[in-house]
C-alpha positions in Angstrom: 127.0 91.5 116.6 130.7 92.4 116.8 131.1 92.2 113.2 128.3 95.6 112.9 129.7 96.9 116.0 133.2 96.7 114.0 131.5 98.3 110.7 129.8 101.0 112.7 132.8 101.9 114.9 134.8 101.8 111.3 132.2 104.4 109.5 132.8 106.7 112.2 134.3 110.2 110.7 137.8 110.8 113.4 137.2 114.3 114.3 140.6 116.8 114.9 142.4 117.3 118.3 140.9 120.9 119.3 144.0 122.0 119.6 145.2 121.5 116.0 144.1 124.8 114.5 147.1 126.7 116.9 149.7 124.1 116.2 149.3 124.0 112.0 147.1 126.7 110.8 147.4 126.3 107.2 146.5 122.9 107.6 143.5 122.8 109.5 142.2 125.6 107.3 142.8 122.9 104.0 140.6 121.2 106.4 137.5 123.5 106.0 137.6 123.0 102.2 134.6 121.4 101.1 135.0 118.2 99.5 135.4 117.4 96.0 132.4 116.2 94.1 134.4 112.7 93.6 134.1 112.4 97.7 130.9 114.4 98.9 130.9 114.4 103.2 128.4 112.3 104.7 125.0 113.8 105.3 124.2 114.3 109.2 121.8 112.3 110.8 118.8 113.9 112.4 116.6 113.1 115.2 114.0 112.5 113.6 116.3 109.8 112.0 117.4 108.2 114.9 113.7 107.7 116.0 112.9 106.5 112.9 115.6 104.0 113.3 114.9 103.1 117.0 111.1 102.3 115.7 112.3 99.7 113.4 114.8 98.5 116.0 111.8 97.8 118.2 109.3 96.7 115.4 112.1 93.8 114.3 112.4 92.7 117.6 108.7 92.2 118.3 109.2 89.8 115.1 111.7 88.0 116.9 114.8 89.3 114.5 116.6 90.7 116.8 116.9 89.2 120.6 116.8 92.2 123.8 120.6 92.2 124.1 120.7 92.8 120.4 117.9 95.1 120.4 119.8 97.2 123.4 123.0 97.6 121.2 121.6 98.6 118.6 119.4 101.0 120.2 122.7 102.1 122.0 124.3 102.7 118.5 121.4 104.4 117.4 121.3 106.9 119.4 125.1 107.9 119.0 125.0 107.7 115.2 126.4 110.9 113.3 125.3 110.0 110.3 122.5 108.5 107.4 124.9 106.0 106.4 125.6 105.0 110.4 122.2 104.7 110.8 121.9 102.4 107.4 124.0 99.8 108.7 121.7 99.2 111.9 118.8 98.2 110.4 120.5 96.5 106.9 119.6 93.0 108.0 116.2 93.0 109.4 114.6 95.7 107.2 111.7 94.0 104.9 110.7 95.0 101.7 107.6 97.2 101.9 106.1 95.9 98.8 106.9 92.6 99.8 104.7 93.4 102.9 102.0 95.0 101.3 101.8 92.2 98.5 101.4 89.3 101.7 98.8 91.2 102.9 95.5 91.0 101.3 92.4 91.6 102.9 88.7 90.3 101.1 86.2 92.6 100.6 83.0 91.0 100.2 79.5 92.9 100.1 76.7 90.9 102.0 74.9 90.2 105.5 76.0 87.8 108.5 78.6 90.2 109.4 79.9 91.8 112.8 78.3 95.2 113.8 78.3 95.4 117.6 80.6 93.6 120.0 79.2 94.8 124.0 80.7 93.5 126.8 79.6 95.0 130.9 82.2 93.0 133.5 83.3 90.2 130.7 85.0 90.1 127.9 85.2 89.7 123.8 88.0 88.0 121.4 87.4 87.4 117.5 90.5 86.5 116.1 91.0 84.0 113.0 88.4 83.9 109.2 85.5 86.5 110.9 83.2 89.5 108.8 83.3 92.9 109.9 80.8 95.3 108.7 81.2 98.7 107.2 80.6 100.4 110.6 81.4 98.1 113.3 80.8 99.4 117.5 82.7 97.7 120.4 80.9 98.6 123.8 83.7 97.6 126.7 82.0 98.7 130.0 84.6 97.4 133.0 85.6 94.7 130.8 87.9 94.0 127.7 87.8 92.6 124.4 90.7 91.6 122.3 89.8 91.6 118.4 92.3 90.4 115.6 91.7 92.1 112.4 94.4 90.2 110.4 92.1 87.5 108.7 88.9 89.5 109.0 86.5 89.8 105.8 85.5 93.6 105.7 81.9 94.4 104.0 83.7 97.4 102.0 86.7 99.4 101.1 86.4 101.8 103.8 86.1 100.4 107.3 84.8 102.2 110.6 85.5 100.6 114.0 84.3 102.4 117.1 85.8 102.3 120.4 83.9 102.7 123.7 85.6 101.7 126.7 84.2 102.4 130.2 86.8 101.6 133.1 88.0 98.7 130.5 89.5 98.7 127.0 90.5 96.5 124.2 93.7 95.3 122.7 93.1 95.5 118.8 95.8 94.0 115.9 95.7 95.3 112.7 97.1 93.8 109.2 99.8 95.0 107.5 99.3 95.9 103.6 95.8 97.8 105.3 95.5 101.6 105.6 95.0 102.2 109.2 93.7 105.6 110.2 93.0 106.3 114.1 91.2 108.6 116.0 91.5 108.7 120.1 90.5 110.3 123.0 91.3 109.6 126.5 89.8 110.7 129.6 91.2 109.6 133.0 92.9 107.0 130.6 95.2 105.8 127.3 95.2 104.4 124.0 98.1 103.1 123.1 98.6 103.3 119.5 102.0 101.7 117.4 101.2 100.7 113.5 105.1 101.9 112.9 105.7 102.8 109.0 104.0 100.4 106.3 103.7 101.0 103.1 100.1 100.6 101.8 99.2 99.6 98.3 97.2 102.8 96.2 93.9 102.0 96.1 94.2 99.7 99.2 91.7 99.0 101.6 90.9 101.4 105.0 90.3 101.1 108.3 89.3 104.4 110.3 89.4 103.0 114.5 88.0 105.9 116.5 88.9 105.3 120.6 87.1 106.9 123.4 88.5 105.3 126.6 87.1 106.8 130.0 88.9 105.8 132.9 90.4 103.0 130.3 92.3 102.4 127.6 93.0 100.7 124.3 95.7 99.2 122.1 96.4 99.0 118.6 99.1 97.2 117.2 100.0 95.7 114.0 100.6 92.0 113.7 98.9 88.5 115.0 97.6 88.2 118.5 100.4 87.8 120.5 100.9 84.2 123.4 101.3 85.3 126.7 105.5 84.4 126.0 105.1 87.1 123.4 103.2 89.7 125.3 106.1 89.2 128.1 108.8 89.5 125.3 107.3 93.0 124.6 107.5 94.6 127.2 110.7 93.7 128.0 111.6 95.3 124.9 110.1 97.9 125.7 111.8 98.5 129.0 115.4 98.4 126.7 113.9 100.9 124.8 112.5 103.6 127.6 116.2 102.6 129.1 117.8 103.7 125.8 115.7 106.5 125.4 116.6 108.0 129.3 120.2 107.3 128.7 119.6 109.3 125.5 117.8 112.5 126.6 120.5 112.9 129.4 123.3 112.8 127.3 121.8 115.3 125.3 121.0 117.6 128.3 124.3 117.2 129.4 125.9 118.2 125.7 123.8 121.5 126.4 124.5 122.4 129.6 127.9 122.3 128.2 
């Protein structure tokens, strides 16, 4: 960690005493003169950077490449990075091929009956996970109970997929493949739905699954990955604590710039 805290600190452009354009002006006028072609200036970094960053910051250490102190450096870095090159060097090492992902991932389609349409559960609960069919339109009733369903060696009936979502004062934590097109629909009353797929690349012509959530005084997750042990769910959300701490620290640094 010291060795990318040293690169990072080293990419950092030195910026002038403020003072310097009374004591030389000719100089810090040179200054102003845009680069030659032979040595262009380093292109900013924008927000919308650094979240893309933080995200897979976060994602890698869900996979376990990165531990929480790790993940709160970085994070920390992150968020004070000037520029697309700054930025680069956080996420070098644990950034994975997106074709390698996509090409891991593949998910049978196979026409044919003896597959899941309706999963209900009123004050209990519901978990497929593992080799299990899901059907072209698929309903999951949660009515003060939960179901937890693991799409990531599922068999799907065609190439476009429809999972609906009713949750009643319950919910239900879904995983989803990588290599898969997921496309999600919510709505919340008096509740959540969580919802973190991160950026994938998906194959052209690759397979779909539309989730549509309607929580009522509930909520649902969707996540990409393998069902996670109960040493993995508590690992995430300790990451996510770093995170929300990061992301604090963040926003009041930036409202103390403007107030400035």
């Amino acid at each position: 960690m010291l060795g990318l805290r040293a690169r990072f600190e080293a990419s950092l452009t030195p910026m002038s005493d403020s003072n310097s354009l009374d004591q030389n002006p000719d100089e810090s006028a040179s200054a102003l003169v845009p680069a030659t072609p032979s040595q262009p200036p380093a292109l900013r970094a924008s927000e919308a950077e650094r979240e893309q960053v933080v995200n897979v910051l976060r994602e890698a250490a869900g996979d376990g490449r990165l531990d929480v102190d790790e993940l709160d450096e970085r994070l920390r870095l992150a968020y004070a990075a000037q520029t697309r090159a700054e930025l680069g060097l956080l996420i070098a090492d644990v950034t994975v091929s997106p074709v390698a992902v996509a090409s891991s991932h593949r998910i049978t389609v196979r026409e044919g009956p003896s597959c899941t349409r309706m999963l209900v559960s009123i004050m209990g609960g519901n978990d497929r996970s593992g080799c299990w069919r899901l059907a072209r339109t698929c309903t999951v009733v949660n009515v003060m109970a939960g179901s937890e369903l693991d799409l990531n060696q599922v068999e799907l009936s065609g190439p476009l997929t429809t999972l609906n979502v009713l949750s009643v004062m319950g919910g239900s934590e879904i995983r989803v493949p990588d290599g898969v097109e997921i496309r999600v629909s919510k709505l919340a009353l008096m509740g959540g739905n969580d919802v973190r797929l991160g950026d994938h690349a998906v194959p052209p012509g690759g397979r779909v699954i539309h989730i549509r959530l309607l929580s009522i005084m509930g909520g649902t997750s969707v996540s990409r990955g393998p069902t996670q042990s109960r040493a993995g769910k508590r690992r995430e959300r300790e990451l996510r604590k770093v995170q929300r701490r990061e992301e604090h620290r963040h926003h009041r640094a930036r409202r103390g710039e403007l107030e400035e």
